[in-house]
N, C-alpha and C positions, 0 to 999 in steps of 0.2 A: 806883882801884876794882878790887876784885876780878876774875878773869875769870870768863868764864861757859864753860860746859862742856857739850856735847849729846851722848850717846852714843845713837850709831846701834848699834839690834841689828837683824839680819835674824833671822827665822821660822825655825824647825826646818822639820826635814824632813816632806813632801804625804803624805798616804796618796795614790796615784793607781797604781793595779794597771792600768790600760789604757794608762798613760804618755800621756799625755793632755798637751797645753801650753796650762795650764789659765788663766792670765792672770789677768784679772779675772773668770773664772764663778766662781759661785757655789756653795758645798759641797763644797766641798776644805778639808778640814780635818788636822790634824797627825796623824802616823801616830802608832804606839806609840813607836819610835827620836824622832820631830820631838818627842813631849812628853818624854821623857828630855833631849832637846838641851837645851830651853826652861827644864828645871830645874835642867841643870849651869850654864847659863849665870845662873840666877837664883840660883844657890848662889854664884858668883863674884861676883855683884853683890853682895847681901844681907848675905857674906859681910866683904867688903873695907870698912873705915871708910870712906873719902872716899865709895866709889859708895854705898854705903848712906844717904850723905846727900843724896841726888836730892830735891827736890819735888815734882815733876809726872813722870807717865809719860803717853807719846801713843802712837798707834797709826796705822796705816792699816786702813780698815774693814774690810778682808777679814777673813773667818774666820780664816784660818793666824796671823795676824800680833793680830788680838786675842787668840786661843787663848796664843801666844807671852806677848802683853805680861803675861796674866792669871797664868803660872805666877812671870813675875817679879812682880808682884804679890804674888801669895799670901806669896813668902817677905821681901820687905821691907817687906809690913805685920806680919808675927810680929815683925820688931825694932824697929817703928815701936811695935807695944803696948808690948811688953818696957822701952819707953823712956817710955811714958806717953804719946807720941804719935798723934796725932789718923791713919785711916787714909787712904793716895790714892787715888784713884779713878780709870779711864783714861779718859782724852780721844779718839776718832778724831776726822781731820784727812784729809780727803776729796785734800790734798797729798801727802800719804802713799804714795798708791793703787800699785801694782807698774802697770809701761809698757802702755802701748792697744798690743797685737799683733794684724795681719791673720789670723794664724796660729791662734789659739784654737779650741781644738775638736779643732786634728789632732792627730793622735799621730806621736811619736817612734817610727823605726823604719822596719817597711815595711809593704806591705801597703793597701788601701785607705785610701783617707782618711789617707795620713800623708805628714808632713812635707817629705822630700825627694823627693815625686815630683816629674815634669818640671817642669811647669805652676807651681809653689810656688818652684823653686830658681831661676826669673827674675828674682823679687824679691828674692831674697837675692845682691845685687850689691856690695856693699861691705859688710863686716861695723863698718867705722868711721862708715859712717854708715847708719844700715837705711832700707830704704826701705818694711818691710813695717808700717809703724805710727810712735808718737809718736818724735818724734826723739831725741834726747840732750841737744839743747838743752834745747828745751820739759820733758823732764824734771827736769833740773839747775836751772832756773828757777823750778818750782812748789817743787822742795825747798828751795831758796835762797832763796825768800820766806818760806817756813817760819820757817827758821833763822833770818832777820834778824829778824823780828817776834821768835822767843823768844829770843834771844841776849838783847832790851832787856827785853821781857818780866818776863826771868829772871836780870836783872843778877846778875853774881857767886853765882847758884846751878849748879846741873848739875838735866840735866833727859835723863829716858830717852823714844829714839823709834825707836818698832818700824816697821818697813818694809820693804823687798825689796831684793834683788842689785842691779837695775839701778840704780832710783833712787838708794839711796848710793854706790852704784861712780860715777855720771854727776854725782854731785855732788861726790865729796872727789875727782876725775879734774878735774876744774874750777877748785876749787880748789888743785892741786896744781900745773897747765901750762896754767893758763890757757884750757881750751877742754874741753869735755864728752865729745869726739868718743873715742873707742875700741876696740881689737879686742876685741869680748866673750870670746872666748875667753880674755884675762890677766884677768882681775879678781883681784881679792885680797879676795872678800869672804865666806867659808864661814858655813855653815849655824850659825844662833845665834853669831855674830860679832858683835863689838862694835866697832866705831870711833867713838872717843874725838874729836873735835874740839872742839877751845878755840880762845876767842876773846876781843878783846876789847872789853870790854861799850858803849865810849864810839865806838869806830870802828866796829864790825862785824867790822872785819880778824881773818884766821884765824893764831892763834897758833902749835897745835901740832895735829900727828895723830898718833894712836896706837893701836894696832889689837892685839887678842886673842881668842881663838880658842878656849873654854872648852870647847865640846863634841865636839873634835877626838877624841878618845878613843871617844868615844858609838856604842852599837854600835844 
């Protein structure tokens, strides 16, 4: 049987002029650069035969990340017409969601109410396991059920799925060494990035990874 194919995109870049570590609130949405990002990266999709032949696009609910999934939308339902084909529609997936931070609300930086005052930098004790919110496990978890449901789902298709830094970092970290845990400072996972995981469709088991970088350029 064919494999199946999930490519994870993360969201362009926040409009967030107060530097705010905005989580899961509510009304953050992609700056002018974050919808540029979301279009080069939907221009490399759109563009490229294999990716262009995705079925299903998903999302996590946030604003940023449907904002994201919709600009890749836009451009591979013009070659989905162009082909006589029927258009997609996007799915949110409440699994999706960017990590529960205790932290939400403060700002980066200094000053009142921000991030590294005393009181805040107690909790931030081990950067491979946070203690200030959902863990790494529980993240890599809910994404991992995701993926197993659509891997079978979506036997021998490819399927696109918009989501956050963490969650995809905590889950191809997972499956890469066996455990979720991580220094957040290495990730490899930039703004409108794609990581490509294949699988296959009868096991589950993860085939390959492969990761690009479309809106590195993006000013």
């Amino acid at each position: 049987m064919p494999a199946t194919t999930i490519h994870f995109v993360r969201h362009g870049k926040v409009e967030n002029p107060d530097q705010l570590l905005y989580e899961r609130l509510p009304g953050f949405h992609l700056s002018g650069s974050g919808v540029r990002m979301a279009q080069a990266t939907a221009r490399y999709i759109a563009q490229d035969p294999q990716l262009s032949a995705v079925t299903a696009v998903y999302s996590s609910p946030l604003e940023r990340t449907r904002e994201t999934a919709g600009e890749i939308l836009t451009q591979l339902n013009d070659r989905r017409a162009q082909r006589g084909q029927e258009p997609l529609r996007l799915v949110t997936d409440d699994r999706l969601i960017e990590a529960r931070n205790e932290f939400r609300g403060t700002r980066i930086g200094h000053g009142d109410g921000a991030l590294w005052k005393h009181h805040n930098l107690k909790l931030v004790s081990n950067l491979w396991k946070p203690s200030w919110g959902e863990s790494y496990a529980q993240i890599a978890q809910r994404m991992g059920d995701f993926a197993d449901e659509k891997v079978r789902q979506y036997a021998g298709q490819q399927i696109i799925v918009v989501s956050h830094e963490s969650p995809i970092w905590s889950y191809r970290h997972l499956l890469e060494t066996g455990r979720p845990e991580h220094n957040m400072l290495m990730r490899h996972t930039a703004l409108a990035s794609v990581t490509s995981i294949t699988y296959d469709p009868e096991t589950g088991k993860m085939l390959s990874i492969a990761y690009a970088d479309p809106a590195a350029n993006v000013e």
